[in-house]
N, CA and C of each residue as an Amber inpcrd file, in Angstrom:
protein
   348
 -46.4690000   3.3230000   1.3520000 -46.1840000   2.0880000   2.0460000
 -45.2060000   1.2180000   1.2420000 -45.7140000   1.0760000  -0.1230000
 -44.4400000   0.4810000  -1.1890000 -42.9250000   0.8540000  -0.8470000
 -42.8050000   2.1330000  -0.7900000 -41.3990000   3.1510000  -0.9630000
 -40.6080000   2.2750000   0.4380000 -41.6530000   2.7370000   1.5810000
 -40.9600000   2.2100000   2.7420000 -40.2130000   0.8380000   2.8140000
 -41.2140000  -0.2650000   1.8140000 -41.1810000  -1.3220000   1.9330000
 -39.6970000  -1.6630000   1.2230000 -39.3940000  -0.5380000  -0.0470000
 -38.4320000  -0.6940000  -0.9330000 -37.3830000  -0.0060000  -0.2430000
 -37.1820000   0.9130000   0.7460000 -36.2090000   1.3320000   1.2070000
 -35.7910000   0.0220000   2.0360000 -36.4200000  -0.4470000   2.9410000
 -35.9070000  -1.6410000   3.8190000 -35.4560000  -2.8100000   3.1270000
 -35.9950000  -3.4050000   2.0630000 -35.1340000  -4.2820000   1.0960000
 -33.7880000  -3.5370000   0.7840000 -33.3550000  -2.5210000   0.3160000
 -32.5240000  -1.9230000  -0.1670000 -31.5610000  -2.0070000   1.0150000
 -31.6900000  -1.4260000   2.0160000 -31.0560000  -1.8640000   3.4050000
 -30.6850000  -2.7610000   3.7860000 -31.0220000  -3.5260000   3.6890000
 -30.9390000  -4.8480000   4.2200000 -30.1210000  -5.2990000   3.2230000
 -30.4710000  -5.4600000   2.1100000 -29.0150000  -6.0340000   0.8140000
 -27.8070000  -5.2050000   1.0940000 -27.8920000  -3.7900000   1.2010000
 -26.6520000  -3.3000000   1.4040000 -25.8770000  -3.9740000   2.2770000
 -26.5980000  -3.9970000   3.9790000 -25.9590000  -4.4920000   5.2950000
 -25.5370000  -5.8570000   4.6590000 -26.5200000  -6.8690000   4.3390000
 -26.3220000  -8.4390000   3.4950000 -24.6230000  -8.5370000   2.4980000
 -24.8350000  -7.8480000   1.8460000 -23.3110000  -7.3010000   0.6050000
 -22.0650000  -7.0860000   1.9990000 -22.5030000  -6.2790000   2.6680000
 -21.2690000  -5.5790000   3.8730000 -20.5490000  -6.8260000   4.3700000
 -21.6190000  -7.0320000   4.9270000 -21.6230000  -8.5310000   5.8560000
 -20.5180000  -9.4230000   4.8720000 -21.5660000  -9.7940000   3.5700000
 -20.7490000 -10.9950000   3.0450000 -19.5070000 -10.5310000   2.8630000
 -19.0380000  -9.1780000   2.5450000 -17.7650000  -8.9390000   2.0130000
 -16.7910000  -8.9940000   3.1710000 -17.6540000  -8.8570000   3.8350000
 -16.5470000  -9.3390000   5.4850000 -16.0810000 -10.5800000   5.8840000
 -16.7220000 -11.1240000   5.3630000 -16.6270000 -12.5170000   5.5060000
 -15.9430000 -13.3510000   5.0380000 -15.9890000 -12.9040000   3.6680000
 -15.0610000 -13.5820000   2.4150000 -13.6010000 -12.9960000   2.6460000
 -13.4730000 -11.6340000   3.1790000 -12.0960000 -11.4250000   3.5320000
 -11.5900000 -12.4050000   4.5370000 -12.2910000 -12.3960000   5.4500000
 -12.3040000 -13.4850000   7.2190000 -11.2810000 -14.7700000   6.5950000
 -12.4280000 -15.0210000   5.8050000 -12.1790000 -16.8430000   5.6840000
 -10.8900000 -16.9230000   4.4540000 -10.5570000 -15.3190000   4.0850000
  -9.0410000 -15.4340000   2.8320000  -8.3670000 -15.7240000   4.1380000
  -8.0930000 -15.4520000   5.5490000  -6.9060000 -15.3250000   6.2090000
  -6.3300000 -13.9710000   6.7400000  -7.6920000 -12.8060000   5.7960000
  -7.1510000 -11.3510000   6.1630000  -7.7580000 -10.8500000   7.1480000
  -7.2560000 -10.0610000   8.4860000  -7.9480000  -9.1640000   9.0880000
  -8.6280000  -7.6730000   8.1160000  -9.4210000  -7.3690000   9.0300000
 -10.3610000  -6.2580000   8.3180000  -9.2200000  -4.9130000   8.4230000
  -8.7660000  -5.0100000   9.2560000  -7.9210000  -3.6410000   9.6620000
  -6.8520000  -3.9800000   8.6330000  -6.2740000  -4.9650000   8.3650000
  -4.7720000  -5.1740000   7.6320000  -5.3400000  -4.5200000   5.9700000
  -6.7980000  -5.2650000   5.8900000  -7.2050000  -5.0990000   4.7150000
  -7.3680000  -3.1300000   4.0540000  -8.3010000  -3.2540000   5.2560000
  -7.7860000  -1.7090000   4.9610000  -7.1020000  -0.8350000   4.9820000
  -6.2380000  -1.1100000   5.5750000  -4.1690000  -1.0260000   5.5040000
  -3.8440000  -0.6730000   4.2880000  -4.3560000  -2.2970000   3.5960000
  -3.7210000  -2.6520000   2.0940000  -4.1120000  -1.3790000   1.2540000
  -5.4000000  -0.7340000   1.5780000  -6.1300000  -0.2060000   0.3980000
  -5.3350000   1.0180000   0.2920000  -5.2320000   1.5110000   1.7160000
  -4.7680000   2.9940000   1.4770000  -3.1220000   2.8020000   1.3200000
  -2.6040000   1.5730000   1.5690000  -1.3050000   1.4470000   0.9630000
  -0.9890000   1.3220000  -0.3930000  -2.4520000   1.0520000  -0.8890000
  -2.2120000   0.7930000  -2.5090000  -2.1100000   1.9970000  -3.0680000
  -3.3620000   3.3870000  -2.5700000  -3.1820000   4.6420000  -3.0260000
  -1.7850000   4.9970000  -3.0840000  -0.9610000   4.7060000  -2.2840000
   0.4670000   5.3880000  -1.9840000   1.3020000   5.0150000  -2.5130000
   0.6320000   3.2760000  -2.9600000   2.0070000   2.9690000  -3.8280000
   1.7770000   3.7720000  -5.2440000   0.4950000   3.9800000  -5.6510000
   0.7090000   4.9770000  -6.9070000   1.3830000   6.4330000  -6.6940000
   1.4560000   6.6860000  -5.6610000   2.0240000   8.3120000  -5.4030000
   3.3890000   7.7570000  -5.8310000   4.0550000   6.9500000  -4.5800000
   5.5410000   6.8780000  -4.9190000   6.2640000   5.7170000  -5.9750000
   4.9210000   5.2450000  -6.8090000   5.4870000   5.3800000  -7.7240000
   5.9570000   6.3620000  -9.0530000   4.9330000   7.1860000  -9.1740000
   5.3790000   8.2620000  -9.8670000   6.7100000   9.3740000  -9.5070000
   6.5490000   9.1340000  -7.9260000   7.7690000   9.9200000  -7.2390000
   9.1740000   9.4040000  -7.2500000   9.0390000   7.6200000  -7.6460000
   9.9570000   6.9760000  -7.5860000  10.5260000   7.4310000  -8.8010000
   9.9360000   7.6480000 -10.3490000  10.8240000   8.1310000 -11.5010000
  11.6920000   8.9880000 -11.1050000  11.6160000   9.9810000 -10.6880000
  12.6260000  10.8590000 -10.2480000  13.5240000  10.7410000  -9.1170000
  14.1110000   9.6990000  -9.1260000  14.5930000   9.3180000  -7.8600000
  16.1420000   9.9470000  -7.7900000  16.6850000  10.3240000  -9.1800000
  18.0070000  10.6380000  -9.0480000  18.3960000  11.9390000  -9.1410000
  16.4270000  12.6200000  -9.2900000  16.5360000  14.1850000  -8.8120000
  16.2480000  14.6430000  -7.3320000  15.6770000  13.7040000  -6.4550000
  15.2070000  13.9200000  -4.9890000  16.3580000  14.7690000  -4.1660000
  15.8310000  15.3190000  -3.0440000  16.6130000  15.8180000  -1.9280000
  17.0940000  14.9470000  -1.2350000  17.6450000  15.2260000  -0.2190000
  18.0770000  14.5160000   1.1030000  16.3610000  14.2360000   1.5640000
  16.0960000  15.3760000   1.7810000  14.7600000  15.1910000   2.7510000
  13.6730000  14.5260000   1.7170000  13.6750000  14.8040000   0.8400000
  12.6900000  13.6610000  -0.1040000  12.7460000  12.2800000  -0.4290000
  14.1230000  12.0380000   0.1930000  15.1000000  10.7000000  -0.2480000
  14.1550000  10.0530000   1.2150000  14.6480000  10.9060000   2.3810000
  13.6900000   9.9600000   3.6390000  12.6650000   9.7670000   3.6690000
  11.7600000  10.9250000   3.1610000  10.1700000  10.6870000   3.0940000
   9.8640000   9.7680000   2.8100000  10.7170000   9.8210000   1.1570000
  10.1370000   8.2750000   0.5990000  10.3390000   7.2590000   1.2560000
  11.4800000   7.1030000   1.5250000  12.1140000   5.9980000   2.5290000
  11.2660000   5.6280000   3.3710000  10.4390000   6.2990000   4.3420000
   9.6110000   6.0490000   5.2230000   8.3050000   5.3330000   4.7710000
   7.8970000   6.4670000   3.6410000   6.3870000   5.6710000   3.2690000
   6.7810000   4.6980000   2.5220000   7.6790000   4.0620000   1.6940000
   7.7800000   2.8670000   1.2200000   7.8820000   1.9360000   2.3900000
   8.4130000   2.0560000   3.2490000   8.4940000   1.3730000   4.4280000
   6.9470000   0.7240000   5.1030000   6.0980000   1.9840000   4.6040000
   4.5080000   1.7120000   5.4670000   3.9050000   0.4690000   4.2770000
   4.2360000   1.0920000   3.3090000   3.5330000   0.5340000   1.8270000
   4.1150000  -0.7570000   2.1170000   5.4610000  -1.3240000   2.2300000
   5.6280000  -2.5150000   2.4240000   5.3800000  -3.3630000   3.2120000
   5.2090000  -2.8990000   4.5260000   4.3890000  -3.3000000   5.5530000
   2.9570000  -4.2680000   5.4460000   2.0140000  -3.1310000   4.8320000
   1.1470000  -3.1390000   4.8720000   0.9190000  -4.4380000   3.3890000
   1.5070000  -4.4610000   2.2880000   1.8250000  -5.4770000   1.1470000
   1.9980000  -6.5940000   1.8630000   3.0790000  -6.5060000   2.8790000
   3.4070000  -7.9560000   3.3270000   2.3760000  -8.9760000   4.2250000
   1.0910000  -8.0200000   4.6040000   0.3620000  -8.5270000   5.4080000
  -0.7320000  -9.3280000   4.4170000  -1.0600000  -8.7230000   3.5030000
  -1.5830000  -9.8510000   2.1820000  -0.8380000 -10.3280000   1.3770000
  -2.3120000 -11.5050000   0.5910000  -1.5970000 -12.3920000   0.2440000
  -1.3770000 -12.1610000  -1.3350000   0.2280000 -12.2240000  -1.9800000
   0.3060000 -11.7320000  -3.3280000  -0.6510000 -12.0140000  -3.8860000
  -1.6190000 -13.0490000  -4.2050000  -2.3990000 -13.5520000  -5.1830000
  -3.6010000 -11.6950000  -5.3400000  -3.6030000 -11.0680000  -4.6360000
  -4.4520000  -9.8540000  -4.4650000  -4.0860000  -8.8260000  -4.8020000
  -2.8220000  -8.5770000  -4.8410000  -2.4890000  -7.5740000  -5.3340000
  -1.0570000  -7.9590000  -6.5320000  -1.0420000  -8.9050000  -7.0840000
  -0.2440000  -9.1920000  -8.6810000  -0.4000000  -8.3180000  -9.4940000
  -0.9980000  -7.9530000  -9.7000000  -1.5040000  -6.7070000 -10.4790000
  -0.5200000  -5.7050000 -10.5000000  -0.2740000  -5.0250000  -9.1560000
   0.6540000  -4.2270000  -8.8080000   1.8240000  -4.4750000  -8.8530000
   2.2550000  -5.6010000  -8.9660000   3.6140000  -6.2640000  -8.7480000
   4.5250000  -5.1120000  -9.2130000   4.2570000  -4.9330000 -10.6230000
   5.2540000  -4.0300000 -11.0370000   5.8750000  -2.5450000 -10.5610000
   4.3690000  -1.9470000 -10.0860000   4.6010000  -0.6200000  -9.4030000
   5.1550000  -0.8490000  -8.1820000   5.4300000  -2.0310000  -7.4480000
   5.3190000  -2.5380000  -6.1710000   7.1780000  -2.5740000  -6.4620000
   7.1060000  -3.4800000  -7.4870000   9.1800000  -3.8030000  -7.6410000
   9.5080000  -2.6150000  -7.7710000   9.0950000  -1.7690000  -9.0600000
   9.8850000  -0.5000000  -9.1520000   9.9290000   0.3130000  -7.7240000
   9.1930000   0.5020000  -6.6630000   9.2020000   1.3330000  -5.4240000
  10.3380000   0.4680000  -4.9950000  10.4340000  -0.4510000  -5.1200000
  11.5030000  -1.4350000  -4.3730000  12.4700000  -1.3500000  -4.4890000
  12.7420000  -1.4360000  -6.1560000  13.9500000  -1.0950000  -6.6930000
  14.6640000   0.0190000  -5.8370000  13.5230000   1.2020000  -6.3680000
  14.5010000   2.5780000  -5.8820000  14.4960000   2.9500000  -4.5320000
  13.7900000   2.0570000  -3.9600000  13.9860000   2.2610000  -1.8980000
  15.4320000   1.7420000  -1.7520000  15.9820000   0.4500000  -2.4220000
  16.9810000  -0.1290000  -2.5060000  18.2270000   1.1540000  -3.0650000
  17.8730000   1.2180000  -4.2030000  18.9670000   2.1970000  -4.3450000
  19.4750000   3.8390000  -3.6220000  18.0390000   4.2980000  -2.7840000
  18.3810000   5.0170000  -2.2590000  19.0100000   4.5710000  -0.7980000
  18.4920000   3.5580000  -0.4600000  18.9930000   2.9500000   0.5640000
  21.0850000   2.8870000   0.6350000  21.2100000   1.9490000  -0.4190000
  22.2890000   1.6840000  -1.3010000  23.3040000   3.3040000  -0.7390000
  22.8550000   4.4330000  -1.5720000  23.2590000   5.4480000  -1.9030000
  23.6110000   6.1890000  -0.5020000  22.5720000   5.9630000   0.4960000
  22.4710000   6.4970000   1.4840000  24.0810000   5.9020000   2.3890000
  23.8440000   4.7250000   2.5570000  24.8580000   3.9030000   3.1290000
  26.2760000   3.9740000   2.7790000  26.2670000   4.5180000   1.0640000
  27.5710000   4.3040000   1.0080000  28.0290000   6.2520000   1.1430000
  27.1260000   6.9500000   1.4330000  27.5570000   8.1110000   1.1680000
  28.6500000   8.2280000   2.6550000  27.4550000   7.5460000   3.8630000
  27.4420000   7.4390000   5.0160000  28.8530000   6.9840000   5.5530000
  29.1520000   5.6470000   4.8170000  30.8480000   5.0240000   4.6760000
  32.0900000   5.8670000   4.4810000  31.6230000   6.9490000   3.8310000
  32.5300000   7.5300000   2.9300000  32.7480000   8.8810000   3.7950000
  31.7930000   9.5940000   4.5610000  31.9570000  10.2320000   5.5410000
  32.6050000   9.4200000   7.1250000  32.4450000   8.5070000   6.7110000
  33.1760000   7.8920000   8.5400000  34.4010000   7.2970000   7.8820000
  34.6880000   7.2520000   6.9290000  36.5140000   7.2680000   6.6310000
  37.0590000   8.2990000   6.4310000  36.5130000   9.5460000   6.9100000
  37.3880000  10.8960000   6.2770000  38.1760000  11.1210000   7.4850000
């Protein structure tokens, strides 16, 4: 009868914790969906950042990939609020940096084929 009694406390704090953590996101200004946006955008910004070092060995077709998922990753950054993810700032500029420069690279290759 104890055990039972201790499983349902245990339950109930979990759901209690859920709840509050929902809440406290609510009242930052964040939706729940954006939030969890953020999270799995954060996983990715660690992928392409490591993918970003090598940026001046990439393919064509690796050049867009990235291109694309930095695109989601920024998205999803812009929907919170910096104070949450500062931390990242840095892995966040460097993806930036080199979206920019492939961007950059892309455009002028692009120029240079429509004047031939």
């Amino acid at each position: 009868m104890e055990f039972i009694a201790i499983i349902y406390i245990l339950i109930f704090m979990i759901f209690g914790l859920a709840l509050f953590s929902v809440m406290q996101i609510r009242m930052a200004g964040i939706k729940i969906k954006d939030f969890w946006g953020f999270i799995q955008a954060n996983q990715m910004l660690d992928k392409l950042y490591i993918f970003s070092k090598r940026c001046n060995r990439m393919s064509v077709q690796e050049q867009l990939i990235f291109l694309s998922e930095a695109e989601k990753v920024f998205d999803a950054f812009d929907k919170i609020p910096e104070m949450i993810w500062e931390e990242e700032y840095r892995k966040y500029a460097d993806v930036l940096d080199t979206y920019k420069s492939i961007r950059v690279n892309r455009w002028n290759r692009q120029s240079e084929s429509s004047n031939l």
